[in-house]
C-alpha positions in Angstrom: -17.7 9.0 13.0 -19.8 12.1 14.1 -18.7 15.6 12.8 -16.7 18.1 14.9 -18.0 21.0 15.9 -15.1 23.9 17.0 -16.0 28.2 17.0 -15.6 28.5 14.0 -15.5 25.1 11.6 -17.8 21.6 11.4 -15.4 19.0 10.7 -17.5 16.4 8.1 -16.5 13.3 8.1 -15.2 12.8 4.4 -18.2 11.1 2.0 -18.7 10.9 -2.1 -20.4 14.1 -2.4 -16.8 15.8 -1.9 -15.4 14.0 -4.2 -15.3 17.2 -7.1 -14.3 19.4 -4.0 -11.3 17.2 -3.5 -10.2 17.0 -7.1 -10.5 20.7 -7.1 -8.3 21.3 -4.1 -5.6 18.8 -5.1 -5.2 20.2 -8.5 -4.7 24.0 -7.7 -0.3 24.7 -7.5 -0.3 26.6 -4.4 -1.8 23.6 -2.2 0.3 21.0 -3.4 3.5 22.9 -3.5 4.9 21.2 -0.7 2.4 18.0 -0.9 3.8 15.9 -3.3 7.1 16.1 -5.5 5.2 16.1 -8.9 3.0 18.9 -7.7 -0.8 19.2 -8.4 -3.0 16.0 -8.5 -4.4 14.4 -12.2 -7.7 14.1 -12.0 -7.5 10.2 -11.7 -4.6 10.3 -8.8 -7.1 12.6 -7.2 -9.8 9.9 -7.2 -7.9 6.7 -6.0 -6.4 9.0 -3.1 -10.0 9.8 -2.4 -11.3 6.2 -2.7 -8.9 5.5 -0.7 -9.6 7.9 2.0 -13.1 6.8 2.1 -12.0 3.2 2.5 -9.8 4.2 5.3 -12.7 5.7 7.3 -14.8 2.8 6.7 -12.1 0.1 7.7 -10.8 2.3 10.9 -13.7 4.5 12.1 -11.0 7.7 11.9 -10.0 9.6 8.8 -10.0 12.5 6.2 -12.6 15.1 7.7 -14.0 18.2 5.4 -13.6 21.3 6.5 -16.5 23.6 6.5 -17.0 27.0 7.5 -20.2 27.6 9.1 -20.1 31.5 8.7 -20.8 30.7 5.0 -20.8 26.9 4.6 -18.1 27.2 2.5 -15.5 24.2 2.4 -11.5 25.0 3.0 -10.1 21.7 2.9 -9.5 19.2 5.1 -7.9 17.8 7.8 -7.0 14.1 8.1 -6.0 11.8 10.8 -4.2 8.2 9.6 -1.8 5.7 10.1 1.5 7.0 8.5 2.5 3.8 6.7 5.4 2.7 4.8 6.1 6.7 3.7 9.1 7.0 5.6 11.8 4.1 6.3 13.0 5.3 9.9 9.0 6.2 11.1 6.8 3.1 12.1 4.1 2.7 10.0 1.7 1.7 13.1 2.1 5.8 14.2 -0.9 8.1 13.5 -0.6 11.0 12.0 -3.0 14.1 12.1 -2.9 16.6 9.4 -4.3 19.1 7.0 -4.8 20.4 3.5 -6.6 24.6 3.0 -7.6 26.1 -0.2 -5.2 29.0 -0.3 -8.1 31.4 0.3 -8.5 29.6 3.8 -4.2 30.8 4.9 -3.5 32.6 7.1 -6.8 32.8 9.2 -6.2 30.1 12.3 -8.4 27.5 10.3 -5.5 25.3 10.4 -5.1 25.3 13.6 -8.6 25.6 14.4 -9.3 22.3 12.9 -5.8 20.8 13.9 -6.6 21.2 17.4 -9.5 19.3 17.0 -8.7 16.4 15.6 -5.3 16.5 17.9 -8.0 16.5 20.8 -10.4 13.9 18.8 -6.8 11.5 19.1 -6.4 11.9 22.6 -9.9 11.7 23.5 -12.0 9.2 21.5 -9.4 7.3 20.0 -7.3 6.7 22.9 -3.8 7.4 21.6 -0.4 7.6 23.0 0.9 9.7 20.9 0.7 11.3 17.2 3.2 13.1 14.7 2.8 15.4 12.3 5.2 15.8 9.2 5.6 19.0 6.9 8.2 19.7 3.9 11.0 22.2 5.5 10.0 25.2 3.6 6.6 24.8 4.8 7.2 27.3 7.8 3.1 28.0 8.1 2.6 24.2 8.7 5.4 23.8 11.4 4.0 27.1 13.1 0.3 24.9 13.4 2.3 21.7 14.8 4.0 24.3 17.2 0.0 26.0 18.3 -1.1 22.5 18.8 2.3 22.1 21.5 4.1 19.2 19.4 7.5 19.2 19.4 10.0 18.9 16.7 11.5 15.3 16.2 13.9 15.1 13.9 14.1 15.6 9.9 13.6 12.3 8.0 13.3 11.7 4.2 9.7 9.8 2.2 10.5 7.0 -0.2 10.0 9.3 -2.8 12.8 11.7 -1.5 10.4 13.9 -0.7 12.6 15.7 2.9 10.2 16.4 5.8 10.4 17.4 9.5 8.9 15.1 11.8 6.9 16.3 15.1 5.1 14.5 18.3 2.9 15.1 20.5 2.3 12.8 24.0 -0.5 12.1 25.8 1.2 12.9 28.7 2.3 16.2 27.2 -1.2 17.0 26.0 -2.8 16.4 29.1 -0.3 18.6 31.1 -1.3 21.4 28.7 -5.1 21.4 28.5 
């Protein structure tokens, strides 16, 4: 997997030396407010979601990118692309799913968008899809606004295993290709 270039953002492919960025990011309150149920990461359900990231890329050549600014190489998160899997009883687990994590310093300044876009295009593109989805919690307005800038549509609300409620959206190829 190479990196992604955009204006503004390189998007790494996800690798060990992140690993203390990750466990940083998915510990803080304000990112994982509408994440999880149980809020902020432990340290060690940081590091098997990150072991599990990295064996993702490996096994599928697609994944968890890091996002870095190249103004000042700083990192803001990531953005991820993945098979949604058994999260949601009424969403095959065989769709992909794009999406993406900031450090709350990184809101409100179009990275999320920025590096959405990409990876939306990276789908389409070099991985051949037919479609993706996107899913954020309901009171998670900022992340619906990002599917709505990257022209998915709104689905339909649907609930995680872990009751967790979320709003599912979709994007087509066809759809994408008619707007580019």
């Amino acid at each position: 997997m190479k990196v992604i270039e955009t204006k503004r953002l390189l998007l790494e492919p996800l690798d060990a030396s992140r690993l203390e960025d990750f466990v940083a990011l998915t510990a803080h309150p304000d990112t994982m407010r509408y994440w999880v149920p149980g809020g902020p990461f432990t340290r060690d359900v940081a590091e098997r979601s990150f072991a599990a990231s990295l064996a993702c890329l490996r096994e599928q050549n697609f994944g968890r990118r890091w996002i870095v600014a190249k103004e000042h190489e700083a990192g803001l998160g990531f953005v991820d692309t993945k098979y949604f899997g058994q999260s949601c009883d009424d969403v095959s687990p065989e769709e992909v799913e794009i999406g993406w994590m900031l450090t709350p310093s990184a809101w409100g300044q179009g990275y999320g968008t920025e590096a959405g876009s990409a990876i939306r295009d990276e789908a389409f593109d070099r991985l051949k899809l037919e479609s993706i989805v996107a899913v954020h919690h309901p009171e998670n307005a900022a992340s619906g606004r990002i599917m709505e800038k990257l022209s998915m549509a709104f689905g339909r609300d649907v609930v995680a295993g872990n009751g967790w409620p979320l709003r599912l959206y979709r994007l087509t190829r066809e759809q994408w290709a008619s707007r580019r």
